[in-house]
N, CA, C and O atoms as a DFTB+ gen file, in Angstrom:
680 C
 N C O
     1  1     -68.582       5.306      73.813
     2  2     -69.079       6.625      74.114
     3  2     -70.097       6.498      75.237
     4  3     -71.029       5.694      75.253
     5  1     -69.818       7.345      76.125
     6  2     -70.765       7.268      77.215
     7  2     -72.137       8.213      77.136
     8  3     -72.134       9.073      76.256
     9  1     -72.983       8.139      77.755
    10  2     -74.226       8.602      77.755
    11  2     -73.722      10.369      77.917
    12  3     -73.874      10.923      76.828
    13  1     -73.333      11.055      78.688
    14  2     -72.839      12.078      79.335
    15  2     -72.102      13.118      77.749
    16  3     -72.071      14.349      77.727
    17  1     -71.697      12.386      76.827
    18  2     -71.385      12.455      75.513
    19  2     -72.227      12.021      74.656
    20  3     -71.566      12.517      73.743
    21  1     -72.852      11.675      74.260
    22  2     -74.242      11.151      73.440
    23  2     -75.155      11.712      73.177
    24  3     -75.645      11.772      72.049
    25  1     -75.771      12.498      74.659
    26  2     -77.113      13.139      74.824
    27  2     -76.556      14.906      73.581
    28  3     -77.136      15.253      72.552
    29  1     -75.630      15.429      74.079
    30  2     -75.908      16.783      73.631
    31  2     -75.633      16.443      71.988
    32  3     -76.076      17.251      71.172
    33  1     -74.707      14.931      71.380
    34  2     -74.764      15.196      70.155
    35  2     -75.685      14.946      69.393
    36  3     -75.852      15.267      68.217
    37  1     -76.583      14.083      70.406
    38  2     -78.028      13.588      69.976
    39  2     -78.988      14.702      69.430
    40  3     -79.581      14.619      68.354
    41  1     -79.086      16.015      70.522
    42  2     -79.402      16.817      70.596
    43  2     -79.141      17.899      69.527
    44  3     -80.093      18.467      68.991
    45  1     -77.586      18.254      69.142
    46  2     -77.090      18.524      67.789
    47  2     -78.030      17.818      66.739
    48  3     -79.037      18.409      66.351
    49  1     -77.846      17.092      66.471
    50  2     -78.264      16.584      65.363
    51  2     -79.403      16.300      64.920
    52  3     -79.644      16.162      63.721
    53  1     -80.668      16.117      66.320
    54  2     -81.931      16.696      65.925
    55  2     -82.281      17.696      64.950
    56  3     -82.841      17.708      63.854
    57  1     -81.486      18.959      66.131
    58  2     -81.884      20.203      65.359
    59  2     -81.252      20.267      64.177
    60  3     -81.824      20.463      63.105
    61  1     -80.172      20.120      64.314
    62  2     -79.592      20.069      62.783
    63  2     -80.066      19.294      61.205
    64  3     -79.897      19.754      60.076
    65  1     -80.658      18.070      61.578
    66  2     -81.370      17.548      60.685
    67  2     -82.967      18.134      60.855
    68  3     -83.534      17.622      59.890
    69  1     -83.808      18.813      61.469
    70  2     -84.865      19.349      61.679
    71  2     -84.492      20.527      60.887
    72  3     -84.888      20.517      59.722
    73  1     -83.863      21.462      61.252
    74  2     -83.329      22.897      60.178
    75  2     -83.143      22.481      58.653
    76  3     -83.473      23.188      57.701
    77  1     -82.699      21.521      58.594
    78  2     -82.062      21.017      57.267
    79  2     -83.672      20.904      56.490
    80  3     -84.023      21.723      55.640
    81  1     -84.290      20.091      56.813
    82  2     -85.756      19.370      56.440
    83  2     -86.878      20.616      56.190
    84  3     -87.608      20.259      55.265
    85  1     -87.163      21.588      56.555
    86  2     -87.905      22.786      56.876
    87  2     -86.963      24.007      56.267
    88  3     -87.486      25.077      55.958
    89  1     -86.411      23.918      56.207
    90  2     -85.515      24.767      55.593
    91  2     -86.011      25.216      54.287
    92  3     -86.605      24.370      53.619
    93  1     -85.850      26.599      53.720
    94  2     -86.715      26.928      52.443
    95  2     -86.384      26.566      51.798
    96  3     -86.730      27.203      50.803
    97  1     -85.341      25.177      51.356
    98  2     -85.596      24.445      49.506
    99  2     -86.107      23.280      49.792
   100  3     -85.697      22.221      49.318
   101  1     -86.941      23.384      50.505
   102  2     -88.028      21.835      50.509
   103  2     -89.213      22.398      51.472
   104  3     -89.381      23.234      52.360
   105  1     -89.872      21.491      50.795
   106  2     -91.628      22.153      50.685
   107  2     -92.025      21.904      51.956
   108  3     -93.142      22.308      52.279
   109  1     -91.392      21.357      52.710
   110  2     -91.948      21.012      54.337
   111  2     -92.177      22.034      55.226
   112  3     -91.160      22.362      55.837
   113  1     -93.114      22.611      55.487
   114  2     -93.058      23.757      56.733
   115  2     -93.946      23.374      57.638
   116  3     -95.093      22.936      57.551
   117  1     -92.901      23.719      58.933
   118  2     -93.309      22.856      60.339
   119  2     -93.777      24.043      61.240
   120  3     -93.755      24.027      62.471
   121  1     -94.256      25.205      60.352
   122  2     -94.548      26.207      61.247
   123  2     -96.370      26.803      60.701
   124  3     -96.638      27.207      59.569
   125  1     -97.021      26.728      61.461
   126  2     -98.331      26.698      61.495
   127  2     -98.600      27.853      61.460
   128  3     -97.725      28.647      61.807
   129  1     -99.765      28.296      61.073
   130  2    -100.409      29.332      60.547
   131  2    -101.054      29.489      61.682
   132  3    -102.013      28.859      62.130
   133  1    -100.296      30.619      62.237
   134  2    -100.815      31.089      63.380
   135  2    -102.099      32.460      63.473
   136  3    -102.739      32.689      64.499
   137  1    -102.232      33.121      62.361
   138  2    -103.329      33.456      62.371
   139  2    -104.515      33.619      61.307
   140  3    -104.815      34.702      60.805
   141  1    -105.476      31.790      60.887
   142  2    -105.834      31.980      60.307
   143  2    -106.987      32.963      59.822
   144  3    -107.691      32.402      58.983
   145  1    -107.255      33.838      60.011
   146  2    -107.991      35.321      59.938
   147  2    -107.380      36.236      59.547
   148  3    -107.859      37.359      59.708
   149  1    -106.120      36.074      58.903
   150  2    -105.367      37.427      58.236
   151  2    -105.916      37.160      56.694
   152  3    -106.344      38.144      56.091
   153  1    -105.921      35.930      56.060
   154  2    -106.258      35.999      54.499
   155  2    -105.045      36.744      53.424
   156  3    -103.963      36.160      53.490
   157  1    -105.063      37.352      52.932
   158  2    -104.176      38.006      51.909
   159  2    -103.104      38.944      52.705
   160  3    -103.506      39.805      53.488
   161  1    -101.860      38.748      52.484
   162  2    -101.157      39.839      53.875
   163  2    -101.605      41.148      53.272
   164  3    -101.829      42.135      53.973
   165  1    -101.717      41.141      52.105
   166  2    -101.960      42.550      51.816
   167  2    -103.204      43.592      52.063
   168  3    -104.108      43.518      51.231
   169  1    -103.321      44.381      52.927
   170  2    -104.579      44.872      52.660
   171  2    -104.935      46.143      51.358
   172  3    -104.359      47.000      50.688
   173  1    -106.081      45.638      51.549
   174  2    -106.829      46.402      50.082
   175  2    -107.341      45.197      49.463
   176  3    -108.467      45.216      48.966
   177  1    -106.750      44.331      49.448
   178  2    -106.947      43.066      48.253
   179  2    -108.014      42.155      49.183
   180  3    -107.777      41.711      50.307
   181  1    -109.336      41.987      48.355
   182  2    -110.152      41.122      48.954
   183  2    -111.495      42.195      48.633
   184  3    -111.647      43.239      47.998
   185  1    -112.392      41.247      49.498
   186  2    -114.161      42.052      49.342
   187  2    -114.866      41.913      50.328
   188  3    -114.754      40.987      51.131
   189  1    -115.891      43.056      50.399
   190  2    -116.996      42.468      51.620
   191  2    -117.871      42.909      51.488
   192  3    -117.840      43.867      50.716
   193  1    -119.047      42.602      52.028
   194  2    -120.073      43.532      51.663
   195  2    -120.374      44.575      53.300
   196  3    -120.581      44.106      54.420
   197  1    -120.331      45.430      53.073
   198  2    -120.562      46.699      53.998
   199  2    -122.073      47.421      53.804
   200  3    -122.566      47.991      52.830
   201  1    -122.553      47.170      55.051
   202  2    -123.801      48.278      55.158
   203  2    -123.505      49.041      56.243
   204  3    -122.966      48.669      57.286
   205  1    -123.982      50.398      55.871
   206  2    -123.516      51.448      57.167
   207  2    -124.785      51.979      57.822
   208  3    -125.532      52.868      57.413
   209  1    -124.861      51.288      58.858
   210  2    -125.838      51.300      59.794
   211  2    -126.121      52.756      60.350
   212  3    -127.271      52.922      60.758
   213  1    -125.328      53.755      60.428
   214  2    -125.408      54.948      61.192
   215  2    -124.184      55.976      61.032
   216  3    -123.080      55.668      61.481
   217  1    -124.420      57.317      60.325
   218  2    -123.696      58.231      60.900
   219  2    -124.195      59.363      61.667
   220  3    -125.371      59.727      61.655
   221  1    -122.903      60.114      62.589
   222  2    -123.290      61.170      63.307
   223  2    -124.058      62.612      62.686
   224  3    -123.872      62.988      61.529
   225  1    -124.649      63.096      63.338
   226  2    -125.508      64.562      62.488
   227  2    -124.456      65.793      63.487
   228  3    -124.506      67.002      63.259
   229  1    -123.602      65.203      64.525
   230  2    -122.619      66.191      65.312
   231  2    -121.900      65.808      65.584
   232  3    -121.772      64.594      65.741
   233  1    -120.714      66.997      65.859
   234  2    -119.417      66.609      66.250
   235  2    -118.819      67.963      67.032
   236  3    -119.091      69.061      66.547
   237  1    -117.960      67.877      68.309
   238  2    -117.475      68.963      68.468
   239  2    -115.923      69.435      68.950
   240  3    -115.010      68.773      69.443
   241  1    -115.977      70.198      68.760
   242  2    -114.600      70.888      69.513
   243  2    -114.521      71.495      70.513
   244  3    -115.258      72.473      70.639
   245  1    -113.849      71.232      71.293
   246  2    -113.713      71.314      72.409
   247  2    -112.645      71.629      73.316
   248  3    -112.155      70.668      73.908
   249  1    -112.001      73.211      73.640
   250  2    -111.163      73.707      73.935
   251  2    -110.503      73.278      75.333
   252  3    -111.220      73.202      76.331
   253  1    -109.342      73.040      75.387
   254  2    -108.908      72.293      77.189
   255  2    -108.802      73.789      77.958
   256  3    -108.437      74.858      77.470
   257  1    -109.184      73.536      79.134
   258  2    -109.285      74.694      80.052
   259  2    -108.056      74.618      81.082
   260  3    -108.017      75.024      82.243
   261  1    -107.323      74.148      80.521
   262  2    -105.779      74.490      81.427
   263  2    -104.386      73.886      80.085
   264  3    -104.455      72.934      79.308
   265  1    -103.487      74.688      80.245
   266  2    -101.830      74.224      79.664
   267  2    -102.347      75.331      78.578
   268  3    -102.905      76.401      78.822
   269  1    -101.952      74.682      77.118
   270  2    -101.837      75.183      75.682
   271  2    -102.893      75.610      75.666
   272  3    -102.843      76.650      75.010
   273  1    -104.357      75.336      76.179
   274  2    -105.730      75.510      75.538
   275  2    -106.291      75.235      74.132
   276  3    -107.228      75.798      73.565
   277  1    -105.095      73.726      73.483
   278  2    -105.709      73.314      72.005
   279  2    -107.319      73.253      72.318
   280  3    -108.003      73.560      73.294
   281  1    -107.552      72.793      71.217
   282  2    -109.446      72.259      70.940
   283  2    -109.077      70.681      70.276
   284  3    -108.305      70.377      69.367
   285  1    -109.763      70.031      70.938
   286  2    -110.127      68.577      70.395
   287  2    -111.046      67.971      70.155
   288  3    -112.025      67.821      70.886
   289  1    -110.843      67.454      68.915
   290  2    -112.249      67.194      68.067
   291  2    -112.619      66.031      68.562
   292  3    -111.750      65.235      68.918
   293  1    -113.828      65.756      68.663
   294  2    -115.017      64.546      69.277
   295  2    -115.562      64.122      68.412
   296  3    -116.509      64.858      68.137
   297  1    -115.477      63.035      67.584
   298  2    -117.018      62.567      66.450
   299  2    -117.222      61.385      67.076
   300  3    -116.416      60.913      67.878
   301  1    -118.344      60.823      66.738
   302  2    -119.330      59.661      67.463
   303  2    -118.789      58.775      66.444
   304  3    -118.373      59.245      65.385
   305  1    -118.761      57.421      66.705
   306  2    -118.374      56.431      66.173
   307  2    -119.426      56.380      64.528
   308  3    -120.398      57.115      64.354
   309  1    -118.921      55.340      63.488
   310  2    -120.163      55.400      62.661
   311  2    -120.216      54.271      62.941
   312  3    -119.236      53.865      63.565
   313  1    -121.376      53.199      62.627
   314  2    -121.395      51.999      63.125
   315  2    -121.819      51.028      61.423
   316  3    -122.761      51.473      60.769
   317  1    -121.142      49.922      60.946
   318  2    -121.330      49.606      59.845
   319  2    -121.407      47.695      60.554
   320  3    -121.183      47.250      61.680
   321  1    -121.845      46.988      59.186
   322  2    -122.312      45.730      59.422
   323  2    -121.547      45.176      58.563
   324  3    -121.591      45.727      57.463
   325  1    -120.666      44.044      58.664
   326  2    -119.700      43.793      57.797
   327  2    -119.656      41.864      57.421
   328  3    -119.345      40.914      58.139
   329  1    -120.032      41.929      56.262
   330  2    -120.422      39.884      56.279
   331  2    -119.447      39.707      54.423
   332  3    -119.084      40.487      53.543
   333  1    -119.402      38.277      54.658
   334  2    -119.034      38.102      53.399
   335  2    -117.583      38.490      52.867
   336  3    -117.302      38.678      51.684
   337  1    -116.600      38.587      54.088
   338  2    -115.232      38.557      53.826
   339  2    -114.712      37.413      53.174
   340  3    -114.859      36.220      53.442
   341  1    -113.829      38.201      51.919
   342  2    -112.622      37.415      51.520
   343  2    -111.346      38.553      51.654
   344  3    -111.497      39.721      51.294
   345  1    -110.194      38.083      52.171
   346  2    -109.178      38.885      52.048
   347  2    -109.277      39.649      52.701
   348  3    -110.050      39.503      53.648
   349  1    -108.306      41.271      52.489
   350  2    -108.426      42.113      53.834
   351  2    -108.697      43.586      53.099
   352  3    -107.964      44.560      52.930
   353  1    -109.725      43.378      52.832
   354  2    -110.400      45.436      52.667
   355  2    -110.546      45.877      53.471
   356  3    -110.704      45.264      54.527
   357  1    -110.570      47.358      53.359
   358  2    -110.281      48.429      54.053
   359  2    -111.566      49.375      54.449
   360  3    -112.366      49.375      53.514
   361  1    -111.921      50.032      55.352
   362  2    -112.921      51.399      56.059
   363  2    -112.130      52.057      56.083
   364  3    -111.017      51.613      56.367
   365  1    -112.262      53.098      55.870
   366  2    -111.991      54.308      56.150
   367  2    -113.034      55.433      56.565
   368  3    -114.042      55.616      55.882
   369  1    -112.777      56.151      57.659
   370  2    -114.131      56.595      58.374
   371  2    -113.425      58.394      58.740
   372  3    -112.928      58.720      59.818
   373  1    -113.537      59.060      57.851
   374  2    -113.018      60.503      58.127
   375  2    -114.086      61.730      58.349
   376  3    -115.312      61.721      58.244
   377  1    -113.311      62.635      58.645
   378  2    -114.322      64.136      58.871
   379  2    -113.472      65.396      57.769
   380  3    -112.253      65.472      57.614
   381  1    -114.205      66.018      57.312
   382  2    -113.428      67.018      56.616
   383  2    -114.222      68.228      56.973
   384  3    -115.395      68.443      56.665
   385  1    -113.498      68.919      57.601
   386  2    -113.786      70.426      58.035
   387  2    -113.166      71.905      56.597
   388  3    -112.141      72.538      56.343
   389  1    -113.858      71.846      56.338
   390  2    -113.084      72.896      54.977
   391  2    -113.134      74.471      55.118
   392  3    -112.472      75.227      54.407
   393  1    -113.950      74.853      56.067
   394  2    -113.168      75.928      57.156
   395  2    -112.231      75.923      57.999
   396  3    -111.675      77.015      58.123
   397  1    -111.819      75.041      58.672
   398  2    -110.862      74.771      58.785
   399  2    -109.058      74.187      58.381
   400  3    -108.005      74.082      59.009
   401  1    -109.541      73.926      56.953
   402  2    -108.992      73.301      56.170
   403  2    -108.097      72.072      56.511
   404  3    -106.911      71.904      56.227
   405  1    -109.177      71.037      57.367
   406  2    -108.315      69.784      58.096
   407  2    -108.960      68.809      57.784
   408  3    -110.155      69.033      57.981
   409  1    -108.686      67.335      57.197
   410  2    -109.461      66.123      57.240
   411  2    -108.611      65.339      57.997
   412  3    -107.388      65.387      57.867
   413  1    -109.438      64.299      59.128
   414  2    -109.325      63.845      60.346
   415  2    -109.978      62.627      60.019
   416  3    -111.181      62.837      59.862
   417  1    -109.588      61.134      59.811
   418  2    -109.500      59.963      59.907
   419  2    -109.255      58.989      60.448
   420  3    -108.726      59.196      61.540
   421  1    -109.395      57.935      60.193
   422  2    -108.541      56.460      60.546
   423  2    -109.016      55.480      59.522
   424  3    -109.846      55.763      58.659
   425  1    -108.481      54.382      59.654
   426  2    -108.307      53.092      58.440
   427  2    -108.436      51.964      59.109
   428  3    -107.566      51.457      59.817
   429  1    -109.555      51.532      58.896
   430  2    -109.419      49.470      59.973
   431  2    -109.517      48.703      58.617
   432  3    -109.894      49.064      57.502
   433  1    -109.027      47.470      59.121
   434  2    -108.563      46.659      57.588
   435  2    -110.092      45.375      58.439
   436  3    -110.327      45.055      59.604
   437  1    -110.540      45.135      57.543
   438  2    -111.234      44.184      57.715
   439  2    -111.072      42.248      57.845
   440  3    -110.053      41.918      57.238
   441  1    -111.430      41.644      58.145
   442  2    -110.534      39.810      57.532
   443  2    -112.156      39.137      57.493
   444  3    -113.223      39.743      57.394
   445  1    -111.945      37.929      57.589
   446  2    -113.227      36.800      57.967
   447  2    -113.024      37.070      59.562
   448  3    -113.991      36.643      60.193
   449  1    -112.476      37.395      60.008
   450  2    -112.362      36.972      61.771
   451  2    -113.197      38.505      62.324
   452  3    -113.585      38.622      63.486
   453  1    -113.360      39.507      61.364
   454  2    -114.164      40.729      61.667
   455  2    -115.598      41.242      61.528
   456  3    -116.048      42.359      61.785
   457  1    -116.356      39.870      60.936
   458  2    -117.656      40.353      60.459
   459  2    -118.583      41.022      61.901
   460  3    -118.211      41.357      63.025
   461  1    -119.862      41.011      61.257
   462  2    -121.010      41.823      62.391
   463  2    -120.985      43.080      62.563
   464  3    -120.587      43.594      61.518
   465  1    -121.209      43.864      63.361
   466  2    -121.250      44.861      63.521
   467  2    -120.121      45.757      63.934
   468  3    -119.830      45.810      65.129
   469  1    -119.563      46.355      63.193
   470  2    -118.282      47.342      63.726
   471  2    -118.642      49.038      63.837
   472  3    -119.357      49.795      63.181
   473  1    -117.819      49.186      64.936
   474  2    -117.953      51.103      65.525
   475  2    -116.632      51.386      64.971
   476  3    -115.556      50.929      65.355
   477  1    -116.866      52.223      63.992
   478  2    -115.387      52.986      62.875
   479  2    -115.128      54.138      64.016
   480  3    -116.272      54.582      64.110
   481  1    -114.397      54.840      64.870
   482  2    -113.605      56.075      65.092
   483  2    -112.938      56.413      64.469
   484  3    -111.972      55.840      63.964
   485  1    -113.540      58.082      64.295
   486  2    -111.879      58.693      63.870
   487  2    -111.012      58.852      65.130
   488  3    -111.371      58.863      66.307
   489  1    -109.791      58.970      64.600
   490  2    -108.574      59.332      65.001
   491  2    -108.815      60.285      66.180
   492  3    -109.923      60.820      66.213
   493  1    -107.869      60.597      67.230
   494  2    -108.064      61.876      68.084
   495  2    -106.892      62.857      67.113
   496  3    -105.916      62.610      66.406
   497  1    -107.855      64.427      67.684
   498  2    -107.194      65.331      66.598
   499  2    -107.076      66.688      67.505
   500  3    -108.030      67.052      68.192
   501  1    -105.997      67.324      67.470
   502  2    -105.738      68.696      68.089
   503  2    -105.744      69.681      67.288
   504  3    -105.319      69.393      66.169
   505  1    -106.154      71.025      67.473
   506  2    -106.254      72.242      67.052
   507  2    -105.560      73.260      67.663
   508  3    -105.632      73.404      68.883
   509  1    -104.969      73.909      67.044
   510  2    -104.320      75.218      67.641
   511  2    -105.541      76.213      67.902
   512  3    -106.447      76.588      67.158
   513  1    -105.216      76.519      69.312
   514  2    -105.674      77.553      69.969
   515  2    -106.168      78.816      68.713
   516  3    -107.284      79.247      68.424
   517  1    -105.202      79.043      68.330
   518  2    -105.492      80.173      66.926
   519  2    -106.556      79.818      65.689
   520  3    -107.137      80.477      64.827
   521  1    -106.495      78.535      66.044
   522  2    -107.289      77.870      64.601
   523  2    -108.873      77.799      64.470
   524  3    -109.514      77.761      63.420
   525  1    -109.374      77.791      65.811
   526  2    -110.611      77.513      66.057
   527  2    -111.136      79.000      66.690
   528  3    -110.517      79.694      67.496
   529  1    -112.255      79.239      66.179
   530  2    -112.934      80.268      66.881
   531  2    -114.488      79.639      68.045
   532  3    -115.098      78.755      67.444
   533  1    -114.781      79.786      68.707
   534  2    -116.122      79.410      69.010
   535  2    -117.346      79.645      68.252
   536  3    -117.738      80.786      68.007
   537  1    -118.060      78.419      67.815
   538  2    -119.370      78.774      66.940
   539  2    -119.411      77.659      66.451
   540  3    -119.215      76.679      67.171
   541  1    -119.696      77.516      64.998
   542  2    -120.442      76.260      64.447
   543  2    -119.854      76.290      63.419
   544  3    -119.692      77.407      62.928
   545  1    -119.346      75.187      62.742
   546  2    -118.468      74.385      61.071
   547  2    -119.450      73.815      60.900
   548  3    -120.216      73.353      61.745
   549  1    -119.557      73.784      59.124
   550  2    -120.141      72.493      58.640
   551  2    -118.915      71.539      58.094
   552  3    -117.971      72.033      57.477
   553  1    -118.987      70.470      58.305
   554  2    -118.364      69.577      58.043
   555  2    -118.856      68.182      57.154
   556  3    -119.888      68.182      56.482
   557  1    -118.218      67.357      57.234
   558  2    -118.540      66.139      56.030
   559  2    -118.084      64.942      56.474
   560  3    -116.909      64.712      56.185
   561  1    -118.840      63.854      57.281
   562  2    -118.542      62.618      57.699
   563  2    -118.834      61.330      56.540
   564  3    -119.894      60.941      56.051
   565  1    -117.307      60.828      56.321
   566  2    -117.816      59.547      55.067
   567  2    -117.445      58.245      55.762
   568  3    -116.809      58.089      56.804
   569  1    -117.929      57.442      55.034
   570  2    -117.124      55.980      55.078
   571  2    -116.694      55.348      53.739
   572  3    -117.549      54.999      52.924
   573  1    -115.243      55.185      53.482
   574  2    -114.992      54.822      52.156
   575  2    -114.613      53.476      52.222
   576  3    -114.041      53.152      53.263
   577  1    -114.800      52.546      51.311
   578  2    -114.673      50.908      51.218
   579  2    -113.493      51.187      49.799
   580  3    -113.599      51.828      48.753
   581  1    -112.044      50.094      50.589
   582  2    -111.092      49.957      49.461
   583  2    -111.125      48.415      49.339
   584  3    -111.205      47.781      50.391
   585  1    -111.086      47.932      48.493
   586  2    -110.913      46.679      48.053
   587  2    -110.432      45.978      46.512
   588  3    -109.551      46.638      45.962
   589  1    -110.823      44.919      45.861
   590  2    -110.674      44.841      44.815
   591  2    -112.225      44.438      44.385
   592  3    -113.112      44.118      45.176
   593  1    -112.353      44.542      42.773
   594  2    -113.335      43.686      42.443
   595  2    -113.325      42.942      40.781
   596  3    -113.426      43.518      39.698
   597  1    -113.216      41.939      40.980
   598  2    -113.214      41.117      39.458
   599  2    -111.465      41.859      39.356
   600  3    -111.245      42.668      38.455
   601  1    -110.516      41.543      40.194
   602  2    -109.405      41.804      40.184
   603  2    -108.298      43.210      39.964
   604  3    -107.082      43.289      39.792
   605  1    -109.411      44.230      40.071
   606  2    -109.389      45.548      40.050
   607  2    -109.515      46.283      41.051
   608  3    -110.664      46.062      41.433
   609  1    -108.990      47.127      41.815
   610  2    -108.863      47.934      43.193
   611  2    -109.864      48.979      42.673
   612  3    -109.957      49.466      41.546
   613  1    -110.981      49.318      44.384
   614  2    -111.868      50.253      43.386
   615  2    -112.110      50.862      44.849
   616  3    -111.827      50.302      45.908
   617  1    -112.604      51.936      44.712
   618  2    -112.656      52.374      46.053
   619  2    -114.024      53.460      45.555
   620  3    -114.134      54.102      44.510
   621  1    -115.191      53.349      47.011
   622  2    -116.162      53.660      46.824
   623  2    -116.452      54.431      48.217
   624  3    -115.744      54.320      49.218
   625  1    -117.673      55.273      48.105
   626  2    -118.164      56.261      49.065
   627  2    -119.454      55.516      49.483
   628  3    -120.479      55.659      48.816
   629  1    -119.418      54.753      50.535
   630  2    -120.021      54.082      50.771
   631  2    -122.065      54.832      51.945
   632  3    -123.222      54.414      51.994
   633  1    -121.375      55.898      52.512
   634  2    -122.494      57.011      52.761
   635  2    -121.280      58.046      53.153
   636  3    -120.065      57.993      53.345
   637  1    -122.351      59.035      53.156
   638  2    -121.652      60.969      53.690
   639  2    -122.766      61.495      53.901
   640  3    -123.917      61.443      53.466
   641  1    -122.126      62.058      54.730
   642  2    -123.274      63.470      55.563
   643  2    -122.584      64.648      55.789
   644  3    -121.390      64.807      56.045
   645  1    -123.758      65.708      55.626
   646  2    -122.935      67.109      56.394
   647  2    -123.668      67.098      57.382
   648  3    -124.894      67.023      57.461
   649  1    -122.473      67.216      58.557
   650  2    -122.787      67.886      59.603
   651  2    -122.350      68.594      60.320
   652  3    -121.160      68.748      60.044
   653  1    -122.819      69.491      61.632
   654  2    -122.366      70.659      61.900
   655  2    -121.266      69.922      62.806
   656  3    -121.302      68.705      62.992
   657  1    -119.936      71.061      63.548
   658  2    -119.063      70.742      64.366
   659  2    -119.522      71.947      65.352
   660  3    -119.496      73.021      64.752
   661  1    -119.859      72.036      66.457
   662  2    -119.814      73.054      67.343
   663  2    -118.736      73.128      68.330
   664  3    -118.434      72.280      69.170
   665  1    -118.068      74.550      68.051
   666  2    -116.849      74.867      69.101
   667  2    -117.377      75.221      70.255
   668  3    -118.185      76.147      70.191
   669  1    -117.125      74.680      71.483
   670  2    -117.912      75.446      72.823
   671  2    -115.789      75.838      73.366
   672  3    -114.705      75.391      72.994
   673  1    -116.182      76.706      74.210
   674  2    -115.109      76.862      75.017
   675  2    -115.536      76.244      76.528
   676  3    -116.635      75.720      76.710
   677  1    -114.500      76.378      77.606
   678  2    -115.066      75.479      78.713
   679  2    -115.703      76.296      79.543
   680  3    -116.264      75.846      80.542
C-alpha cells in the first residue's frame, strides 16, 4: 500500500476510533466546558445575595411627534449589587401602571461570572395613541429575586416604590 492510500485511511480511522471513545456510552468527554459561568443550566435554581442600591422616583411617557404618534415609556435603570452566586437566579425589574392597566418588565438571570454592581432596565414599551392622555400616573417600580432556598423556589420583593409617570406630548 502506498502512502497516497494510507494517509486518508489513516485519517478514517482516527476519527472513527475518536467518535467511538467520546461517544455517550463511555464516560470520556473530549469536549470542554466552554462556559464555566453558566452553573446550573437552569435558571431560577441557585442563590445570591442582592442589595438594591437605587430606584427611580420618575418615569415618563413620551409621545413621538411624527408617523403613529405611540407614547414610549422611559424608566431609569435600578441599580442592585450582586455577590455570593451559586447557580443562576433571576431579577426581575418591572413597572406597573394600573391606570393604565399595563406592567412593563424584563428578567436578567444572574451566574458567578455576574457579581458587582448591575443596572436592571425595563424593557422598551409602546402605547397607543388612544391609551395615554397627557398628565401624571402613579405607578409601582419593583425588583423581584427568584431563586431557590434550602431546596425550595421562593421568590421575594426585594424593594418597591411608587412613583409618578409623567405624559408630556412633544
Amino acid at each position: 500500500m502506498d502512502i497516497a492510500r494510507a494517509a486518508p485511511v489513516a485519517v478514517v480511522a482516527v476519527v472513527a476510533l475518536t467518535a467511538l471513545v467520546s461517544g455517550p456510552a463511555t464516560p470520556l468527554d473530549l469536549t470542554p466546558d466552554t462556559n464555566p459561568c453558566e452553573g446550573d443550566v437552569r435558571t431560577q435554581v441557585g442563590n445570591a445575595t442582592v442589595e438594591v442600591r437605587s430606584l427611580p422616583d420618575r418615569a415618563t411617557l413620551t409621545q413621538a411627534g411624527y408617523g403613529a404618534r405611540v407614547w414610549s415609556l422611559s424608566v431609569p435603570p435600578a441599580v442592585v449589587n450582586v455577590s455570593d452566586v451559586d447557580g443562576r437566579p433571576t431579577l426581575s425589574y418591572r413597572i406597573f401602571l394600573p391606570e393604565l392597566g399595563r406592567q412593563v418588565g424584563s428578567r436578567t438571570v444572574v451566574n458567578r461570572c455576574t457579581t458587582g454592581r448591575l443596572s436592571l432596565a425595563v424593557g422598551d414599551s409602546t402605547f397607543d395613541p388612544d391609551e395615554v392622555t397627557p398628565g401624571e400616573y402613579n405607578a409601582t417600580v419593583s425588583v423581584v429575586y427568584r431563586g431557590t432556598d434550602a431546596g425550595q423556589q421562593v421568590e421575594r420583593t426585594l424593594a418597591e416604590r411608587t412613583i409618578t409617570v409623567v405624559a408630556e406630548e412633544p
